[in-house]
ChimeraX commands (.cxc) that place a marker at each C-alpha (Angstrom):
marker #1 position 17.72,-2.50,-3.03 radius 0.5
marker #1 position 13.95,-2.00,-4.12 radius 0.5
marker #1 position 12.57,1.23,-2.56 radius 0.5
marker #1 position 9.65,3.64,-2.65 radius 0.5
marker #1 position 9.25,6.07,-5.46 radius 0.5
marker #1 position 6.27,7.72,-4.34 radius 0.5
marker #1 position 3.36,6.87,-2.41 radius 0.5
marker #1 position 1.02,5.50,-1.12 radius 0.5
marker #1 position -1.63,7.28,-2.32 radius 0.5
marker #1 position -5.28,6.13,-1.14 radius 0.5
marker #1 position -7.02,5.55,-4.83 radius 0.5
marker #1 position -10.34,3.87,-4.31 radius 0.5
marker #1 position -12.97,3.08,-1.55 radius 0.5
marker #1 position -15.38,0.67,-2.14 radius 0.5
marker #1 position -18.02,3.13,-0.24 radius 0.5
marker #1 position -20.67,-0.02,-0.33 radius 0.5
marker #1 position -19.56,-2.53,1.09 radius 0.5
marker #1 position -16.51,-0.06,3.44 radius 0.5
marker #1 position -14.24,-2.89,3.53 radius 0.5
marker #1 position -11.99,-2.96,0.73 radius 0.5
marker #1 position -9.87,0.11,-0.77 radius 0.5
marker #1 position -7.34,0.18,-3.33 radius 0.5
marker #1 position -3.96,1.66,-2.59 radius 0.5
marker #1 position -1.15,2.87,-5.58 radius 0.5
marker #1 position 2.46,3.47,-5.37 radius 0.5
marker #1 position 5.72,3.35,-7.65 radius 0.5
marker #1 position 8.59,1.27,-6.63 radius 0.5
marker #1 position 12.27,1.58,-7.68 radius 0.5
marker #1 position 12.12,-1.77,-9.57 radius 0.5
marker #1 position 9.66,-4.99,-10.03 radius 0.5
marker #1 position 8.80,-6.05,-6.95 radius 0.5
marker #1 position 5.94,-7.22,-4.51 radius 0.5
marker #1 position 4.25,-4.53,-2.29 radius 0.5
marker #1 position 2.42,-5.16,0.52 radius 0.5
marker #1 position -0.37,-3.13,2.59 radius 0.5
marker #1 position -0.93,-4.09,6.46 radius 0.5
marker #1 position -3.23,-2.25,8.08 radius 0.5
marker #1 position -3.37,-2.11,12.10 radius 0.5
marker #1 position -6.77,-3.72,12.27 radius 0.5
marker #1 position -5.57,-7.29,10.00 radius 0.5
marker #1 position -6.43,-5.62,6.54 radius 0.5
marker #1 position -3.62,-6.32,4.44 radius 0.5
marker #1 position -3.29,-6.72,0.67 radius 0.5
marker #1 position -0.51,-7.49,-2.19 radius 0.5
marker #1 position 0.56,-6.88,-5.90 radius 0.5
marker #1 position 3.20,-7.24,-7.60 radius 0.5
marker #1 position 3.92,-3.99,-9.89 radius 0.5
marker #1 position 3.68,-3.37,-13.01 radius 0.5
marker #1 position 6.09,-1.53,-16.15 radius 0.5
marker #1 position 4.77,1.29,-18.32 radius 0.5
marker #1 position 7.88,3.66,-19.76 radius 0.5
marker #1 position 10.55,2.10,-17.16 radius 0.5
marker #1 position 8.17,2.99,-14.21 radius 0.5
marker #1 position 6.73,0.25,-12.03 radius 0.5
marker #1 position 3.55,0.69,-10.40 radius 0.5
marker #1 position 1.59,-1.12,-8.03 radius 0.5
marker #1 position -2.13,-1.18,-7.10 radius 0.5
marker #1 position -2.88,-2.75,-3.87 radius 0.5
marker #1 position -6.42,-3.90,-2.87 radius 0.5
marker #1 position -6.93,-4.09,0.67 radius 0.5
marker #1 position -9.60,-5.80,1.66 radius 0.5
marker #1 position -11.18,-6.71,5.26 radius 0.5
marker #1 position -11.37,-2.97,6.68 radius 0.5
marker #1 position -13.75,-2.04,8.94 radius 0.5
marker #1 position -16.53,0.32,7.73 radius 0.5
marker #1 position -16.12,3.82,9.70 radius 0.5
marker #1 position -13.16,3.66,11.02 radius 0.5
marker #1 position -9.54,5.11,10.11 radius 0.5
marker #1 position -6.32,2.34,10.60 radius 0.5
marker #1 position -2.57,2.85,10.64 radius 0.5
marker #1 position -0.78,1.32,8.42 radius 0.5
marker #1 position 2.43,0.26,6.70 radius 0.5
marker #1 position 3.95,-0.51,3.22 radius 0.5
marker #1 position 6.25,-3.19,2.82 radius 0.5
marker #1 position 8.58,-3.90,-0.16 radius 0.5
marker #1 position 10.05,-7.39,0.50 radius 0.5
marker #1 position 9.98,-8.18,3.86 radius 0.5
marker #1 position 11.40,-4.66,4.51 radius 0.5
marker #1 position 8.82,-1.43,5.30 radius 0.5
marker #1 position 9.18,1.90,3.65 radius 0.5
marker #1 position 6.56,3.45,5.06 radius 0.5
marker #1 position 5.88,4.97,7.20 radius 0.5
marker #1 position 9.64,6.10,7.34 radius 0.5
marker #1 position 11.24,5.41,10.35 radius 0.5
marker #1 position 11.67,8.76,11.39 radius 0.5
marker #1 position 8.26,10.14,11.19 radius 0.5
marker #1 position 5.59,10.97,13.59 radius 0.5
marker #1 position 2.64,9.74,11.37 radius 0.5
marker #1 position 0.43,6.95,12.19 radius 0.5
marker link #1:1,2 radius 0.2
marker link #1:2,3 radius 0.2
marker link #1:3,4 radius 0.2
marker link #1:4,5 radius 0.2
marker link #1:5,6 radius 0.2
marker link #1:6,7 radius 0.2
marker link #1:7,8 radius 0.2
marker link #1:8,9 radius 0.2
marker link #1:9,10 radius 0.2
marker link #1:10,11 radius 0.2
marker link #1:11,12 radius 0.2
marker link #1:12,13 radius 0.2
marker link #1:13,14 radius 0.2
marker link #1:14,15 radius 0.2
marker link #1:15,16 radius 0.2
marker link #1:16,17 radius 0.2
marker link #1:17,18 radius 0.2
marker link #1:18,19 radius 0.2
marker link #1:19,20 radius 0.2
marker link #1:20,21 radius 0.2
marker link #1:21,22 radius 0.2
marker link #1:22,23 radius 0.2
marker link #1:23,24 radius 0.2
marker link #1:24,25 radius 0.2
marker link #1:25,26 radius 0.2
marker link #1:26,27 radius 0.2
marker link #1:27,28 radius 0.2
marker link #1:28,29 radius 0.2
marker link #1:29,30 radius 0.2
marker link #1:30,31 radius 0.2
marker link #1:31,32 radius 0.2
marker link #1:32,33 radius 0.2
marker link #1:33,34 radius 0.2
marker link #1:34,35 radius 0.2
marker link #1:35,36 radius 0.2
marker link #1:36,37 radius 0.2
marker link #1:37,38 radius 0.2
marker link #1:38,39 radius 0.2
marker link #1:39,40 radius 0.2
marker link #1:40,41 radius 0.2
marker link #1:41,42 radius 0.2
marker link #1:42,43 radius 0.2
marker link #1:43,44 radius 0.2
marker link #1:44,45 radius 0.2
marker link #1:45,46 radius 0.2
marker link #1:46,47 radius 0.2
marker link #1:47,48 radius 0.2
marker link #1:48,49 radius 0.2
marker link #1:49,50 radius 0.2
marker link #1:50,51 radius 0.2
marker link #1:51,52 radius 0.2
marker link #1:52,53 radius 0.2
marker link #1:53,54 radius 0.2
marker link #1:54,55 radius 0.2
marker link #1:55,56 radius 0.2
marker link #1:56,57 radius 0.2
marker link #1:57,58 radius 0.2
marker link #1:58,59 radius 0.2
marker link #1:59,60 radius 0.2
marker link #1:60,61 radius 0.2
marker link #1:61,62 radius 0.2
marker link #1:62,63 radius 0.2
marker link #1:63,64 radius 0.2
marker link #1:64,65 radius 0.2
marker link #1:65,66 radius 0.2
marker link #1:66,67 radius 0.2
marker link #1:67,68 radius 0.2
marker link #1:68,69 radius 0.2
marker link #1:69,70 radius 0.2
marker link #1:70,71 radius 0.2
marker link #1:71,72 radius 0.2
marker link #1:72,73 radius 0.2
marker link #1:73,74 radius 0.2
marker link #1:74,75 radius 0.2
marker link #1:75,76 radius 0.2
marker link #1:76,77 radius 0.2
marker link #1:77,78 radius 0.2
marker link #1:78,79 radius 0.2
marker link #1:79,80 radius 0.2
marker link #1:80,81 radius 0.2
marker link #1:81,82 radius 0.2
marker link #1:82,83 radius 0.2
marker link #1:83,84 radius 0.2
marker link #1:84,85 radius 0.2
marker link #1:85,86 radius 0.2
marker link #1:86,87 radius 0.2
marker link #1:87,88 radius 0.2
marker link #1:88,89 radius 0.2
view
Protein backbone atom coordinates (compact mmCIF):
# COMPACT_ATOMS: atom_id res chain seq x y z
CA UNK A 1 0.00 0.00 0.00
CA UNK A 2 1.15 3.61 -1.10
CA UNK A 3 1.84 5.76 2.03
CA UNK A 4 3.34 9.03 3.20
CA UNK A 5 7.05 9.49 3.36
CA UNK A 6 7.12 12.84 4.63
CA UNK A 7 5.05 15.77 4.45
CA UNK A 8 3.19 17.98 3.61
CA UNK A 9 5.21 20.73 3.71
CA UNK A 10 3.56 24.23 2.69
CA UNK A 11 6.16 25.33 -0.32
CA UNK A 12 4.71 28.34 -2.07
CA UNK A 13 2.03 31.11 -1.66
CA UNK A 14 1.04 32.95 -4.42
CA UNK A 15 0.98 36.22 -1.99
CA UNK A 16 -0.84 38.22 -5.09
CA UNK A 17 -3.48 36.86 -5.97
CA UNK A 18 -3.87 34.65 -1.98
CA UNK A 19 -5.62 31.94 -3.63
CA UNK A 20 -3.41 29.36 -4.81
CA UNK A 21 -0.37 27.65 -2.82
CA UNK A 22 1.73 24.87 -3.70
CA UNK A 23 2.04 21.94 -1.36
CA UNK A 24 5.17 19.03 -1.53
CA UNK A 25 5.38 15.64 -0.13
CA UNK A 26 7.15 12.15 -0.83
CA UNK A 27 5.10 9.11 -1.21
CA UNK A 28 6.14 5.44 -0.76
CA UNK A 29 5.65 4.74 -4.51
CA UNK A 30 4.08 6.48 -7.84
CA UNK A 31 0.97 7.53 -7.05
CA UNK A 32 -1.69 10.43 -7.18
CA UNK A 33 -1.87 12.85 -4.17
CA UNK A 34 -4.50 14.89 -3.43
CA UNK A 35 -4.95 18.24 -1.26
CA UNK A 36 -8.64 19.13 0.13
CA UNK A 37 -8.83 21.91 2.00
CA UNK A 38 -11.98 22.60 4.42
CA UNK A 39 -13.08 25.64 2.51
CA UNK A 40 -13.40 23.54 -1.34
CA UNK A 41 -9.64 24.22 -2.25
CA UNK A 42 -8.36 21.08 -3.40
CA UNK A 43 -5.58 20.19 -5.83
CA UNK A 44 -3.74 16.97 -7.49
CA UNK A 45 -0.40 15.55 -8.94
CA UNK A 46 0.76 12.68 -9.63
CA UNK A 47 4.54 12.28 -8.26
CA UNK A 48 7.41 12.21 -9.66
CA UNK A 49 11.03 9.79 -9.52
CA UNK A 50 14.45 11.30 -8.89
CA UNK A 51 17.04 8.52 -7.18
CA UNK A 52 14.03 5.98 -6.28
CA UNK A 53 12.20 8.84 -4.40
CA UNK A 54 8.81 10.04 -5.58
CA UNK A 55 7.74 13.42 -5.00
CA UNK A 56 4.76 15.32 -5.46
CA UNK A 57 3.97 19.05 -5.80
CA UNK A 58 0.43 19.92 -5.30
CA UNK A 59 -1.07 23.29 -6.41
CA UNK A 60 -4.02 24.22 -4.60
CA UNK A 61 -5.85 26.64 -5.95
CA UNK A 62 -9.28 28.48 -4.91
CA UNK A 63 -8.18 29.54 -1.21
CA UNK A 64 -9.45 32.32 0.31
CA UNK A 65 -7.07 35.30 0.82
CA UNK A 66 -6.55 35.79 4.79
CA UNK A 67 -7.69 33.06 6.10
CA UNK A 68 -6.08 29.66 7.52
CA UNK A 69 -8.12 26.09 6.36
CA UNK A 70 -7.83 22.53 7.61
CA UNK A 71 -6.96 20.22 5.53
CA UNK A 72 -6.21 16.67 4.42
CA UNK A 73 -3.88 14.60 2.12
CA UNK A 74 -5.14 11.82 0.31
CA UNK A 75 -3.18 9.03 -1.47
CA UNK A 76 -5.79 7.04 -3.47
CA UNK A 77 -8.96 7.41 -2.14
CA UNK A 78 -7.36 6.75 1.30
CA UNK A 79 -6.07 9.96 3.71
CA UNK A 80 -2.76 9.99 5.42
CA UNK A 81 -2.96 13.02 6.86
CA UNK A 82 -3.77 14.23 9.16
CA UNK A 83 -3.19 10.79 10.96
CA UNK A 84 -6.01 9.50 12.53
CA UNK A 85 -4.83 9.83 15.86
CA UNK A 86 -3.86 13.37 16.05
CA UNK A 87 -5.30 16.44 17.50
CA UNK A 88 -4.26 18.80 14.58
CA UNK A 89 -6.60 20.56 12.39
Amino acid sequence: MTGLRLGPLLRYVDWESGSTATVWAEASRPCTVEVRCADGASGASPTFAVAGHHYALVVVEGLTPGTTTAYEVLIGDRRVWPPEDTLLP
